[in-house]
PDBQT receptor file of N, H, CA, C and O in Angstrom, charges set to zero:
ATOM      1  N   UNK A   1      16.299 117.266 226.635  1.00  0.00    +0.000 N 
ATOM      2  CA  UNK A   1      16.656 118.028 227.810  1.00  0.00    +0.000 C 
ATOM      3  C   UNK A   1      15.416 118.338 228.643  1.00  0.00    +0.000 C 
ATOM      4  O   UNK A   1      14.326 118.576 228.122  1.00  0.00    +0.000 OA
ATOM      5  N   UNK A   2      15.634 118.325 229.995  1.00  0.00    +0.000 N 
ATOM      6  H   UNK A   2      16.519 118.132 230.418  1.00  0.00    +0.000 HD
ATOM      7  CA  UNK A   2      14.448 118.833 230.678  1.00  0.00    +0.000 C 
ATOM      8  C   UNK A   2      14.294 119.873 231.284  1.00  0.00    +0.000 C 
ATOM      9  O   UNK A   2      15.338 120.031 231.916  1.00  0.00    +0.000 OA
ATOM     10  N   UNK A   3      13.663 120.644 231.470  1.00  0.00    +0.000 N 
ATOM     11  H   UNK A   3      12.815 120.516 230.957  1.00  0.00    +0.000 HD
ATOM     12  CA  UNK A   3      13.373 121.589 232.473  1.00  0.00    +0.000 C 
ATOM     13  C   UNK A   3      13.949 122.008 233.837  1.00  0.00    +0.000 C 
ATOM     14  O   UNK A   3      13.532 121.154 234.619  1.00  0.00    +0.000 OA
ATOM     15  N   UNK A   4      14.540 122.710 234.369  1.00  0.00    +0.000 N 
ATOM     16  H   UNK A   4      14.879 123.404 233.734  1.00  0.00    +0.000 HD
ATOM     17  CA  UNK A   4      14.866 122.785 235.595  1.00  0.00    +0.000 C 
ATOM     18  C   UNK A   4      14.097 123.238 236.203  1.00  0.00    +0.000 C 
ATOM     19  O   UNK A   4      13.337 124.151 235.881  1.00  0.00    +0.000 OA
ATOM     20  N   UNK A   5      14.173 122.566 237.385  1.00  0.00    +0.000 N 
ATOM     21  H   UNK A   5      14.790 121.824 237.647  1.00  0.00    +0.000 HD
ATOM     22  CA  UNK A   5      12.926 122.553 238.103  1.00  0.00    +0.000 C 
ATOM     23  C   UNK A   5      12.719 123.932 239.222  1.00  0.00    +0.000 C 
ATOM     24  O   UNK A   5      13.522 124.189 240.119  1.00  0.00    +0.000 OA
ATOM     25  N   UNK A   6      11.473 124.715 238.936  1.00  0.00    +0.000 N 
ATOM     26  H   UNK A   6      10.820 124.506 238.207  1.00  0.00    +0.000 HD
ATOM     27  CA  UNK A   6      11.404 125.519 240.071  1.00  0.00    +0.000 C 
ATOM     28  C   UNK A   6      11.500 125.411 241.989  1.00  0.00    +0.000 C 
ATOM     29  O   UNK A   6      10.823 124.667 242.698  1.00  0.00    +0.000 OA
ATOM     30  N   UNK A   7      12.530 126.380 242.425  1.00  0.00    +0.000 N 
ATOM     31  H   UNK A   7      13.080 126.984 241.848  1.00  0.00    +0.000 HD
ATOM     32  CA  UNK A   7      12.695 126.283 243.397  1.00  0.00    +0.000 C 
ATOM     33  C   UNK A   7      11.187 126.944 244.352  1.00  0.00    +0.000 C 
ATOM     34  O   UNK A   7      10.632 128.038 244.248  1.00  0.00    +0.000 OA
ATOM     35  N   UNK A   8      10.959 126.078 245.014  1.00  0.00    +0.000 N 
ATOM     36  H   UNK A   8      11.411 125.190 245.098  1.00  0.00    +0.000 HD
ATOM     37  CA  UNK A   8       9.561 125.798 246.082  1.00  0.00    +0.000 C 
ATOM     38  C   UNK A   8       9.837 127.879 246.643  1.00  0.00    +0.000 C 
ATOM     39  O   UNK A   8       9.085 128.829 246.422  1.00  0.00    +0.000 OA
ATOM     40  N   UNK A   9      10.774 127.856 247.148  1.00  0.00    +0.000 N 
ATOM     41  H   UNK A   9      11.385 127.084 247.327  1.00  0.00    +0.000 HD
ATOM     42  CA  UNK A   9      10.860 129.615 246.903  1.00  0.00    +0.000 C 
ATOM     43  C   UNK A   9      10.758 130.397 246.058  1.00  0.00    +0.000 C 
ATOM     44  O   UNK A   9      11.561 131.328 246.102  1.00  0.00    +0.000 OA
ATOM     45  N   UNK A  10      10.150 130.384 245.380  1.00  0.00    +0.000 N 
ATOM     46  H   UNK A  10       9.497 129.627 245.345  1.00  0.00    +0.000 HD
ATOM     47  CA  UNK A  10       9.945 131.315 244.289  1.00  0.00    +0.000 C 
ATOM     48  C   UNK A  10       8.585 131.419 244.321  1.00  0.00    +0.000 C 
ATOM     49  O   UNK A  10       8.110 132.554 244.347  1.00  0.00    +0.000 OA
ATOM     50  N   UNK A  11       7.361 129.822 244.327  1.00  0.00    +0.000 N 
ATOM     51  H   UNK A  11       7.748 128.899 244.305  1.00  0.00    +0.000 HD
ATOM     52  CA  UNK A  11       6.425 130.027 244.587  1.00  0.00    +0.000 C 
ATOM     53  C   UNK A  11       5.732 130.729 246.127  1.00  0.00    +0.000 C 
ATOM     54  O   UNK A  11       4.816 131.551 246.134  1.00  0.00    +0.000 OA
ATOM     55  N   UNK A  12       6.462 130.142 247.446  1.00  0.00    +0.000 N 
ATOM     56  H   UNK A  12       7.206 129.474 247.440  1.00  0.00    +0.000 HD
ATOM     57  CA  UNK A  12       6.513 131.498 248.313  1.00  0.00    +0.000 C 
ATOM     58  C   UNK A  12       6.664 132.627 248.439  1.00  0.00    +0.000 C 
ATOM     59  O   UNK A  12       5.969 133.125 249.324  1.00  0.00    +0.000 OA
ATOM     60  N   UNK A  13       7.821 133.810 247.481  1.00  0.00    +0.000 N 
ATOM     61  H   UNK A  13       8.386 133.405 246.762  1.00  0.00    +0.000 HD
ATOM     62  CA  UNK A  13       7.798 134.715 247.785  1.00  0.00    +0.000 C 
ATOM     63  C   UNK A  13       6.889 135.173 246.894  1.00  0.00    +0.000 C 
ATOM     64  O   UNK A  13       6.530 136.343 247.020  1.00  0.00    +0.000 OA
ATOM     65  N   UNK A  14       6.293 134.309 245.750  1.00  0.00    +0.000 N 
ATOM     66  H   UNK A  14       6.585 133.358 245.648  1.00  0.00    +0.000 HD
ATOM     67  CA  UNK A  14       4.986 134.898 244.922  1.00  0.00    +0.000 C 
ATOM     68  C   UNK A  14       3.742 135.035 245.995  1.00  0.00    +0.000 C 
ATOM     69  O   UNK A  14       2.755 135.770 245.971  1.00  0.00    +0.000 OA
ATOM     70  N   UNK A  15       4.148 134.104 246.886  1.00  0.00    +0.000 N 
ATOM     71  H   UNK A  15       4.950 133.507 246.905  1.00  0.00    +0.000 HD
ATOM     72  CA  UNK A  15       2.338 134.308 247.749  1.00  0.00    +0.000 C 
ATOM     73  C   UNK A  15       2.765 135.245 248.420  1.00  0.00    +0.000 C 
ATOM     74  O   UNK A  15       1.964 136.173 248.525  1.00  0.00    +0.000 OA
ATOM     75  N   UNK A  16       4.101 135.423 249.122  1.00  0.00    +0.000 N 
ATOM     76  H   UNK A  16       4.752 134.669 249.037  1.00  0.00    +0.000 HD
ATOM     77  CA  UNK A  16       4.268 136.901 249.933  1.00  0.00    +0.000 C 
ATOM     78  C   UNK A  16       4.079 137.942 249.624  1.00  0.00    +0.000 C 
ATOM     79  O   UNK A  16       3.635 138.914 250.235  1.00  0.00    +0.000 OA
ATOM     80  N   UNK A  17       4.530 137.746 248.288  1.00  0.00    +0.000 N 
ATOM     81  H   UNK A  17       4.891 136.957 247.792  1.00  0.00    +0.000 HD
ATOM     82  CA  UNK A  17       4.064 139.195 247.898  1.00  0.00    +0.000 C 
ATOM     83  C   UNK A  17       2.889 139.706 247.063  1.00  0.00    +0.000 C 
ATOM     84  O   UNK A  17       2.627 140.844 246.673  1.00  0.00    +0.000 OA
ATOM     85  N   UNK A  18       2.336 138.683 246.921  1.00  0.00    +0.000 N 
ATOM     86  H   UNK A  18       2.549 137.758 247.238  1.00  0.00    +0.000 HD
ATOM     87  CA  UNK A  18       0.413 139.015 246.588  1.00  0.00    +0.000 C 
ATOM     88  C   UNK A  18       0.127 139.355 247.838  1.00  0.00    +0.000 C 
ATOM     89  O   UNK A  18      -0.077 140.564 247.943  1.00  0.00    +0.000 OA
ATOM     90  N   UNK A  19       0.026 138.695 248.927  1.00  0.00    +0.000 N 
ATOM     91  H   UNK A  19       0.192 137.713 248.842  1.00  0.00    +0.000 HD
ATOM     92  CA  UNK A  19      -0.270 138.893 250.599  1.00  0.00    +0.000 C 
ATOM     93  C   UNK A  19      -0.156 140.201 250.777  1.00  0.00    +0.000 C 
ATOM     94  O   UNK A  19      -1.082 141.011 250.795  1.00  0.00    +0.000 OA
ATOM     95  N   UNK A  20       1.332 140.478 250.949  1.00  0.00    +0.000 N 
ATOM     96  H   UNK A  20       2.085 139.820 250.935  1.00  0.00    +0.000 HD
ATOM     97  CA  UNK A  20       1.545 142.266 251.221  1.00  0.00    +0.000 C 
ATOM     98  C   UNK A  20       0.958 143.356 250.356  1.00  0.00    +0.000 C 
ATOM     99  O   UNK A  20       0.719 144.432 250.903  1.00  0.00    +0.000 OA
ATOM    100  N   UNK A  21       0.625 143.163 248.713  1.00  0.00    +0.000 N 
ATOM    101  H   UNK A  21       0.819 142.288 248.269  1.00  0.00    +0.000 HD
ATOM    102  CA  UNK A  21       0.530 143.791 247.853  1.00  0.00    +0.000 C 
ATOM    103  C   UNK A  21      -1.465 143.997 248.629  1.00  0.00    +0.000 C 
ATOM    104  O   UNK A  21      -2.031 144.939 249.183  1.00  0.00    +0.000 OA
ATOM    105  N   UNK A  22      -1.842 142.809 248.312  1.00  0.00    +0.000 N 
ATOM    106  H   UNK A  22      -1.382 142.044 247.862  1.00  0.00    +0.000 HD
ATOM    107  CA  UNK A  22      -3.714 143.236 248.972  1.00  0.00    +0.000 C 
ATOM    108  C   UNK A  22      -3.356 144.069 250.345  1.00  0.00    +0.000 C 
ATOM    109  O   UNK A  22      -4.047 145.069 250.537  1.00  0.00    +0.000 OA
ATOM    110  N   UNK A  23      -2.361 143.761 251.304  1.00  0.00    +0.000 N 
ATOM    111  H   UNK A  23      -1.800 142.948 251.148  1.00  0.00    +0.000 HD
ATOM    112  CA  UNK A  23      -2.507 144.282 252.585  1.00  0.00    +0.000 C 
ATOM    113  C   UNK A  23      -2.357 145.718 252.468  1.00  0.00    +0.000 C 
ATOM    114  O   UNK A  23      -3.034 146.598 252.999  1.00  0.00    +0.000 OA
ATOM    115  N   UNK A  24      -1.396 145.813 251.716  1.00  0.00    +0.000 N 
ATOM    116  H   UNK A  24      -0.845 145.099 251.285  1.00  0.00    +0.000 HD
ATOM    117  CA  UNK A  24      -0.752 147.426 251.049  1.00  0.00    +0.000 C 
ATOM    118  C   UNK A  24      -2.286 148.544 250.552  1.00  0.00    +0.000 C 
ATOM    119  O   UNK A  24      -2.614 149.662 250.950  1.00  0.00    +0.000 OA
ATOM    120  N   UNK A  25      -2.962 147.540 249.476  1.00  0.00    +0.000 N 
ATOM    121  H   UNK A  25      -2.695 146.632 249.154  1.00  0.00    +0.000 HD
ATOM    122  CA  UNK A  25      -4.060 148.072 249.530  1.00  0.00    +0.000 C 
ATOM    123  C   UNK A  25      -5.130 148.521 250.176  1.00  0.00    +0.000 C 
ATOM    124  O   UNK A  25      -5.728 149.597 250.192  1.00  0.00    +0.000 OA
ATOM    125  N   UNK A  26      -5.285 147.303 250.805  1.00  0.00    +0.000 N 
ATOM    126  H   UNK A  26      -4.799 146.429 250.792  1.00  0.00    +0.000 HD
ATOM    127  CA  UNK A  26      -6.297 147.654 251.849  1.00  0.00    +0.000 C 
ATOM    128  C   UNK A  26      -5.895 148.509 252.531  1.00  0.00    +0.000 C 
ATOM    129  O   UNK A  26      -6.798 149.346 252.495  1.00  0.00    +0.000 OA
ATOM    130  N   UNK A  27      -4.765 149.052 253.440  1.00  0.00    +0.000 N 
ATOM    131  H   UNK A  27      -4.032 148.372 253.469  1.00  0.00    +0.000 HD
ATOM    132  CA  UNK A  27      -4.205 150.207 253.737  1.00  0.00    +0.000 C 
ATOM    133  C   UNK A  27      -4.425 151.252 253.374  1.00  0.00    +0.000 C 
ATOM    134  O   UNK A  27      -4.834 152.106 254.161  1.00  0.00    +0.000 OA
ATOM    135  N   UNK A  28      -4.177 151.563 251.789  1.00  0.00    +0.000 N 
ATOM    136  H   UNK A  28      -3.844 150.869 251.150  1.00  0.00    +0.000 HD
ATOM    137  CA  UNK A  28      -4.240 152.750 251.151  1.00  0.00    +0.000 C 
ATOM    138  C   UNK A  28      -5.633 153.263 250.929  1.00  0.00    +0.000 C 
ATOM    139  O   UNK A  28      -5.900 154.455 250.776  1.00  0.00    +0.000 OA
ATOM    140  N   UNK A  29      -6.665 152.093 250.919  1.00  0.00    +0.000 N 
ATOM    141  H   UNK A  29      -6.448 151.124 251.043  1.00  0.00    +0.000 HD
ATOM    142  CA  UNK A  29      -7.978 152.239 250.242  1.00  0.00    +0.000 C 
ATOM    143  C   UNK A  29      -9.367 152.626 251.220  1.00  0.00    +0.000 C 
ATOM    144  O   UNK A  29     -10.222 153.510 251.176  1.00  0.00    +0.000 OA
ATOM    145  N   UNK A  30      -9.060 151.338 252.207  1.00  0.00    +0.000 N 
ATOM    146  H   UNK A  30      -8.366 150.619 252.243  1.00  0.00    +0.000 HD
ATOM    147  CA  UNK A  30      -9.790 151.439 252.862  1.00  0.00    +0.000 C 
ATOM    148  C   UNK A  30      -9.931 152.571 254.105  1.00  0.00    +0.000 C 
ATOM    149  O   UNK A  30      -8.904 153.216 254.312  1.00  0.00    +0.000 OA
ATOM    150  N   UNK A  31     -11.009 152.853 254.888  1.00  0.00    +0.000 N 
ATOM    151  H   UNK A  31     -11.843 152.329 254.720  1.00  0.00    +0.000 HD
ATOM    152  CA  UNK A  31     -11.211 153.950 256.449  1.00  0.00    +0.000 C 
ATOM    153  C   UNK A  31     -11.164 153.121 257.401  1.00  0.00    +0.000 C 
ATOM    154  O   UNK A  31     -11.969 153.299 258.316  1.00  0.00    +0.000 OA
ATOM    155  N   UNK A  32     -10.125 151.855 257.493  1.00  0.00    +0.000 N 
ATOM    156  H   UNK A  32      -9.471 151.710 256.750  1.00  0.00    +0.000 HD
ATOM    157  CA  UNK A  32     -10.156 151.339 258.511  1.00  0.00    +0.000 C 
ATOM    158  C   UNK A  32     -11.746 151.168 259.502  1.00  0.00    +0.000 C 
ATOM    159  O   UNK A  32     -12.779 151.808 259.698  1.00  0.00    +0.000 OA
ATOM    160  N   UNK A  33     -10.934 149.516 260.031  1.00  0.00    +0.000 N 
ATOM    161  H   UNK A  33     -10.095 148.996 259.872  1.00  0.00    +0.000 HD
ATOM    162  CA  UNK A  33     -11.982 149.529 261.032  1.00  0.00    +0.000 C 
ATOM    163  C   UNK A  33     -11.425 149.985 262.501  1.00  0.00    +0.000 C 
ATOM    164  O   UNK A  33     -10.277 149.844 262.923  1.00  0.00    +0.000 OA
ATOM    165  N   UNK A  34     -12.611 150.603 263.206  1.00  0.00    +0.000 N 
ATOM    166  H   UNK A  34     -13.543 150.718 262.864  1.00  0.00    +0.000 HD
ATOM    167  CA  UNK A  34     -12.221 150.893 263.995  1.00  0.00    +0.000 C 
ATOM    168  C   UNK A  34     -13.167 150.053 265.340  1.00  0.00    +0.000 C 
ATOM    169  O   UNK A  34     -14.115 149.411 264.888  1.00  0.00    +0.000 OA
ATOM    170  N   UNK A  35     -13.037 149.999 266.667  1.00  0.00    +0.000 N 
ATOM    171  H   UNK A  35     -12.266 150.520 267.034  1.00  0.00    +0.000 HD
ATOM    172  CA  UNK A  35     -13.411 149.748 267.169  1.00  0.00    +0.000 C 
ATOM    173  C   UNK A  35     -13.596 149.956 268.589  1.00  0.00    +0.000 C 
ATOM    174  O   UNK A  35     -12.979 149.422 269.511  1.00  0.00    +0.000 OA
ATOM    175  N   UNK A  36     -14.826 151.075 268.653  1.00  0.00    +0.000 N 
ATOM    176  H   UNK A  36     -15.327 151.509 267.904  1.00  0.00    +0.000 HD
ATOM    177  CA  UNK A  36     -15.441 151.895 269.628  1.00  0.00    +0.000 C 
ATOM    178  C   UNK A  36     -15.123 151.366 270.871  1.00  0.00    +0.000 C 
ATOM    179  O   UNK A  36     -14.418 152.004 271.654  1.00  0.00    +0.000 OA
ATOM    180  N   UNK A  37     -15.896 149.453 271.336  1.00  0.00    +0.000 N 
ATOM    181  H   UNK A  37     -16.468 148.935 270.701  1.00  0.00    +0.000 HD
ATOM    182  CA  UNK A  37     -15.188 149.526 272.708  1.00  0.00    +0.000 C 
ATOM    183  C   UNK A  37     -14.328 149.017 273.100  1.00  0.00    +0.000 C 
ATOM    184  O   UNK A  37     -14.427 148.446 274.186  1.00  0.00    +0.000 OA
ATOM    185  N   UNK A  38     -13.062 149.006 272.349  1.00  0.00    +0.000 N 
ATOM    186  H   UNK A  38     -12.982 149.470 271.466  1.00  0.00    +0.000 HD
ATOM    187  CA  UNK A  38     -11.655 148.436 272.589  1.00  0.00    +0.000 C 
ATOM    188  C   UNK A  38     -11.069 150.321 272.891  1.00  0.00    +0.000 C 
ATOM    189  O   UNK A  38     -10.370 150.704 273.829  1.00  0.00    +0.000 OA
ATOM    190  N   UNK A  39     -11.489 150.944 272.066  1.00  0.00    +0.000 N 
ATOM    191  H   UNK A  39     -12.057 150.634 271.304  1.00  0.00    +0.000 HD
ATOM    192  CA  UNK A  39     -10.971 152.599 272.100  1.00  0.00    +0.000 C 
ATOM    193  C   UNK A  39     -11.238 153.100 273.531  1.00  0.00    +0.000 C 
ATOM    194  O   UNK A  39     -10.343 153.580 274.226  1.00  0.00    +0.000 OA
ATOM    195  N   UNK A  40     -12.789 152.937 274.025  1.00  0.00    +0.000 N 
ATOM    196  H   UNK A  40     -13.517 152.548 273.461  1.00  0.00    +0.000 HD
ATOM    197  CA  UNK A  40     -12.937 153.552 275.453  1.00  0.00    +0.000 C 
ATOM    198  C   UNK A  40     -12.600 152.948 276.478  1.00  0.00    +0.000 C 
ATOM    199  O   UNK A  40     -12.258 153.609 277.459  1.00  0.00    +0.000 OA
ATOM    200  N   UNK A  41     -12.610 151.393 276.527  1.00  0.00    +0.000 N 
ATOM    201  H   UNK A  41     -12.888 150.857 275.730  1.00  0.00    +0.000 HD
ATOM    202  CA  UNK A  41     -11.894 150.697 277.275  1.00  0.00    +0.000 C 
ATOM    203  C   UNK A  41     -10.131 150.965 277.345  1.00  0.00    +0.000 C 
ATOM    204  O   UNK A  41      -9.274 150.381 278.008  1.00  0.00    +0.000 OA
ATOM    205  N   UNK A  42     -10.044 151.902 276.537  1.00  0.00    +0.000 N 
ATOM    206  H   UNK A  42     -10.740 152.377 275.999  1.00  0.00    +0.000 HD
ATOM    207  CA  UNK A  42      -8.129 152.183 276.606  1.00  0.00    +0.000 C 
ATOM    208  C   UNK A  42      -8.305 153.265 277.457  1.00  0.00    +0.000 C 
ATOM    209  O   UNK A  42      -7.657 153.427 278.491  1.00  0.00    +0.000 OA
ATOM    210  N   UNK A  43      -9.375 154.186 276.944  1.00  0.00    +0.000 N 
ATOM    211  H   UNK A  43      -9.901 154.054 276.104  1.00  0.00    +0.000 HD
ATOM    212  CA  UNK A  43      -8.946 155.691 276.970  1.00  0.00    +0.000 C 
ATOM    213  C   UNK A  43      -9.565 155.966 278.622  1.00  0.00    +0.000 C 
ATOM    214  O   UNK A  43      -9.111 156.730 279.474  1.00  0.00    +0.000 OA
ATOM    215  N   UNK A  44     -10.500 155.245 278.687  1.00  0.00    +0.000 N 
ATOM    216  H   UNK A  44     -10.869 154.625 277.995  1.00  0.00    +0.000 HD
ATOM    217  CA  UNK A  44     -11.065 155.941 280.081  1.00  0.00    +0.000 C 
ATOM    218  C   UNK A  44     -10.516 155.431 281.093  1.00  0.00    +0.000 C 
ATOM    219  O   UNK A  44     -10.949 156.081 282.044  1.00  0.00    +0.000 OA
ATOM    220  N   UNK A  45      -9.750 154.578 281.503  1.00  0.00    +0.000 N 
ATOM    221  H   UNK A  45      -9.398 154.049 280.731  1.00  0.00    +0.000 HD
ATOM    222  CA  UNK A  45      -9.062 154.113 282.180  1.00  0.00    +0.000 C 
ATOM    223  C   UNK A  45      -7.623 155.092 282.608  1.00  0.00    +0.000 C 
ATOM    224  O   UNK A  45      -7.042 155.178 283.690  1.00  0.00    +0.000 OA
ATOM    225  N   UNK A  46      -7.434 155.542 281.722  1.00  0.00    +0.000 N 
ATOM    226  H   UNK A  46      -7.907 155.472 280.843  1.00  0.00    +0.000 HD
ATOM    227  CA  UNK A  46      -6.270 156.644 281.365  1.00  0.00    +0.000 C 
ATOM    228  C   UNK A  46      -6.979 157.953 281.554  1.00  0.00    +0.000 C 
ATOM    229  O   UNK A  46      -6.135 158.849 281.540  1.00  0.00    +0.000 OA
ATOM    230  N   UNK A  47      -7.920 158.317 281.687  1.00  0.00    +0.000 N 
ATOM    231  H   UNK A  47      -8.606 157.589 281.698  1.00  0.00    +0.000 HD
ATOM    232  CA  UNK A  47      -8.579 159.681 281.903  1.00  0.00    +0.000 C 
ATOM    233  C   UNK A  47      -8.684 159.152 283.585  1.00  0.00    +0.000 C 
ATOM    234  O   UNK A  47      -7.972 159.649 284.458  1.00  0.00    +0.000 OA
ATOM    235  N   UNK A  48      -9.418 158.363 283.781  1.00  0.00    +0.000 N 
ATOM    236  H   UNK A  48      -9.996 157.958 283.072  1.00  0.00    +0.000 HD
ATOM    237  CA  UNK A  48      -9.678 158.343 285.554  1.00  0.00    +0.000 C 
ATOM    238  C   UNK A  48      -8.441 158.261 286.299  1.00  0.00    +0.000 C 
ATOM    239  O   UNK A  48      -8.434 158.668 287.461  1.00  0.00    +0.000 OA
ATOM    240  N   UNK A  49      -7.191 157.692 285.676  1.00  0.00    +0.000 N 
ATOM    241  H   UNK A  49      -7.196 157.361 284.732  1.00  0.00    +0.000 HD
ATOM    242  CA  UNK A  49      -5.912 157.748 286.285  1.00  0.00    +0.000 C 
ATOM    243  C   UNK A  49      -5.382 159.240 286.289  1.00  0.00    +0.000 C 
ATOM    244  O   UNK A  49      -4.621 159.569 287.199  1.00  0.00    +0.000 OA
ATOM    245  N   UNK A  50      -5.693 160.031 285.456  1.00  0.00    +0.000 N 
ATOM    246  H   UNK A  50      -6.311 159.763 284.717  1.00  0.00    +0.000 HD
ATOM    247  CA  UNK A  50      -5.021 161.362 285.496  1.00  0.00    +0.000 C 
ATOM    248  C   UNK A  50      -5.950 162.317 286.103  1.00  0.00    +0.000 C 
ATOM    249  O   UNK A  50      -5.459 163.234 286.762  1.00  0.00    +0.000 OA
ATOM    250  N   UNK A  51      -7.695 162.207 285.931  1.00  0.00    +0.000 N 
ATOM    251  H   UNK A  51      -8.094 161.462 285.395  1.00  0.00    +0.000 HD
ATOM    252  CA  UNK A  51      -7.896 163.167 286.161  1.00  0.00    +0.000 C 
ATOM    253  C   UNK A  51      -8.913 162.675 287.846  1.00  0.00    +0.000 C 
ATOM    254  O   UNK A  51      -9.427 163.450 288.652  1.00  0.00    +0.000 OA
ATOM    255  N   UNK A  52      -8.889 161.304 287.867  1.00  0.00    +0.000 N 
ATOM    256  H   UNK A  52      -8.471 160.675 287.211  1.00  0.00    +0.000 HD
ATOM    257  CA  UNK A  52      -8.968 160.883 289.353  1.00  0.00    +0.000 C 
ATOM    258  C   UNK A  52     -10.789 160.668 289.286  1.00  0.00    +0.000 C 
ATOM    259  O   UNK A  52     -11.383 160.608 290.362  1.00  0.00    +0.000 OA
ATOM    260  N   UNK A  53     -11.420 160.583 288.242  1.00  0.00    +0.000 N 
ATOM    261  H   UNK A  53     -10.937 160.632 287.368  1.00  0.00    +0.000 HD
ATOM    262  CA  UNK A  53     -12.940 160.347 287.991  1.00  0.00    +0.000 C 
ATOM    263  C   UNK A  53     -12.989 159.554 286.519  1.00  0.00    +0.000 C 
ATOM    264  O   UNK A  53     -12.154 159.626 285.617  1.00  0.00    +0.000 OA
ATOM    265  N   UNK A  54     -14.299 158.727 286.559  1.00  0.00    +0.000 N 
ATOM    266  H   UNK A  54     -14.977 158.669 287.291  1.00  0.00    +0.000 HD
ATOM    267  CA  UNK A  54     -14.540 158.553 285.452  1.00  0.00    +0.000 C 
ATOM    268  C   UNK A  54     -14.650 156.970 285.670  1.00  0.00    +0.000 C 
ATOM    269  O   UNK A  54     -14.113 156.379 286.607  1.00  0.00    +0.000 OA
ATOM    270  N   UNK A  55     -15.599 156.235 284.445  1.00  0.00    +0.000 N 
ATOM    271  H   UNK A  55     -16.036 156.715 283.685  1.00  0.00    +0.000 HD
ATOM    272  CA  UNK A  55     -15.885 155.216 284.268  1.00  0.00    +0.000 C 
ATOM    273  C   UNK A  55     -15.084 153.703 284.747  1.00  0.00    +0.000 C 
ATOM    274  O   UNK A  55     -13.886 153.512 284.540  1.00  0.00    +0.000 OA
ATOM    275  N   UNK A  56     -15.531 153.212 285.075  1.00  0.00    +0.000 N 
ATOM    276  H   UNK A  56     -16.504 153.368 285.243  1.00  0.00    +0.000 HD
ATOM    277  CA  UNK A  56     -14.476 151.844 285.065  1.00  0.00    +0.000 C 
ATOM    278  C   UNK A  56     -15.389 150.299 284.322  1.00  0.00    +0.000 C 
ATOM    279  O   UNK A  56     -16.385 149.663 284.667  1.00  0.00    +0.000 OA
ATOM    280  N   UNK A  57     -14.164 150.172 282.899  1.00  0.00    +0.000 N 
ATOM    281  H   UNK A  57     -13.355 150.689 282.619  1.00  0.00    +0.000 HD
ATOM    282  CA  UNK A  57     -15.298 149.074 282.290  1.00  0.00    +0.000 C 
ATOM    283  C   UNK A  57     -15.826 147.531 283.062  1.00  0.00    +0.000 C 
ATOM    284  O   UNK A  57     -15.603 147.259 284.242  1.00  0.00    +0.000 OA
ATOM    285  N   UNK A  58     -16.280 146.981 282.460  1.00  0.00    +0.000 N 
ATOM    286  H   UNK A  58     -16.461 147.201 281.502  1.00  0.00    +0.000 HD
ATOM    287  CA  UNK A  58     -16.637 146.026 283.125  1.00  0.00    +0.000 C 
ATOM    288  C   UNK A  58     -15.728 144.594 283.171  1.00  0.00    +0.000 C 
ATOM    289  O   UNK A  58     -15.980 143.541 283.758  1.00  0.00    +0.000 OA
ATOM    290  N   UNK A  59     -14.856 144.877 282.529  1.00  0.00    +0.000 N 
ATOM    291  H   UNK A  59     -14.651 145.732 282.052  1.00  0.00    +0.000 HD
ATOM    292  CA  UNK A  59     -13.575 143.929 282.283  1.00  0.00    +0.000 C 
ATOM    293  C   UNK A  59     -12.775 144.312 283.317  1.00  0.00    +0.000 C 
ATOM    294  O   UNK A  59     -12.012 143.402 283.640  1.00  0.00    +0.000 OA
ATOM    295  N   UNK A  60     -12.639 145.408 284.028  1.00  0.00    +0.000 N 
ATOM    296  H   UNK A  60     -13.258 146.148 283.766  1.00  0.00    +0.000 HD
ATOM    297  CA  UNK A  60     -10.964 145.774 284.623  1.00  0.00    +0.000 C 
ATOM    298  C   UNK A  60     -12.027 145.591 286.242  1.00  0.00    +0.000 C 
ATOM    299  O   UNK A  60     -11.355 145.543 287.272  1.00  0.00    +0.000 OA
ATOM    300  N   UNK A  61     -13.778 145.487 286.430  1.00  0.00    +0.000 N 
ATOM    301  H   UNK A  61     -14.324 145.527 285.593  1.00  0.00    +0.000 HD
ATOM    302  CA  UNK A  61     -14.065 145.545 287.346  1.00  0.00    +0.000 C 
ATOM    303  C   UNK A  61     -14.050 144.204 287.670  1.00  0.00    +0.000 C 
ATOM    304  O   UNK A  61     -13.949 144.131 288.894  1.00  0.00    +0.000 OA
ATOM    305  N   UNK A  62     -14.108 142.940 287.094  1.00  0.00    +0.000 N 
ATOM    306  H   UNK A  62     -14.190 142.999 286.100  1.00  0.00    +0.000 HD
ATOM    307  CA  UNK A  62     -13.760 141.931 287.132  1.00  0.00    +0.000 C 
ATOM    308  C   UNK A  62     -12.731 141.224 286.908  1.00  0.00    +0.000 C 
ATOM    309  O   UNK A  62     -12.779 140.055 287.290  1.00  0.00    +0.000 OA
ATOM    310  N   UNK A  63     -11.622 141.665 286.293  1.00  0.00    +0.000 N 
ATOM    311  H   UNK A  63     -11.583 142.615 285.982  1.00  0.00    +0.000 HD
ATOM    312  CA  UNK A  63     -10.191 141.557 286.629  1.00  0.00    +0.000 C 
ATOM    313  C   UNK A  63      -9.841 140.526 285.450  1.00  0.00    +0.000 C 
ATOM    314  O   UNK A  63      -9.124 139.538 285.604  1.00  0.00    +0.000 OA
ATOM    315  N   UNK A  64     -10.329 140.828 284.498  1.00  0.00    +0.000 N 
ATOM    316  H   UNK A  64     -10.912 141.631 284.372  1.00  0.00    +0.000 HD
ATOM    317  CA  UNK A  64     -10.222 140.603 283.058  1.00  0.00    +0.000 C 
ATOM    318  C   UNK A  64      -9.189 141.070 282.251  1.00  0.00    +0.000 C 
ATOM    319  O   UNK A  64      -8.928 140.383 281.264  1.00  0.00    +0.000 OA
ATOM    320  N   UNK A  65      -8.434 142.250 282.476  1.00  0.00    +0.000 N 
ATOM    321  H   UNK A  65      -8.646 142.808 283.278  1.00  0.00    +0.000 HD
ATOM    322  CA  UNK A  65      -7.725 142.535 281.649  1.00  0.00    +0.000 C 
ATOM    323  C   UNK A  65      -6.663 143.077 282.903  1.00  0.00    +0.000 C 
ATOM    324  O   UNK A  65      -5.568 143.562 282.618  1.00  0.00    +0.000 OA
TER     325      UNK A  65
């Protein structure tokens, strides 16, 4: 008699769920990265719209974003 053969899904949802299981971790473990000028490039753009002053980056002055 032989073996029945594993379905090719089974070895996928094994990699899915090693995948999510490290991602899960890294979540729980890590302080995140963060990243300073993606943050002020959000925020000051949104401060000079409300409060009518303030920086303009060098991406939105060249029409980059």
């Amino acid at each position: 008699m032989s073996r029945p053969r594993s379905s090719p899904f089974i070895s996928l949802k094994l990699i899915l769920l090693v995948g999510l299981s490290l991602r899960w971790l890294f979540v729980l473990v890590s302080d995140h990265v963060y990243h300073p000028d993606e943050i002020f490039q959000t925020l000051e753009p949104a401060y000079r719209l409300v409060f009518g002053f303030g920086l303009i980056p060098w991406d939105f002055t060249y029409g980059l974003r």
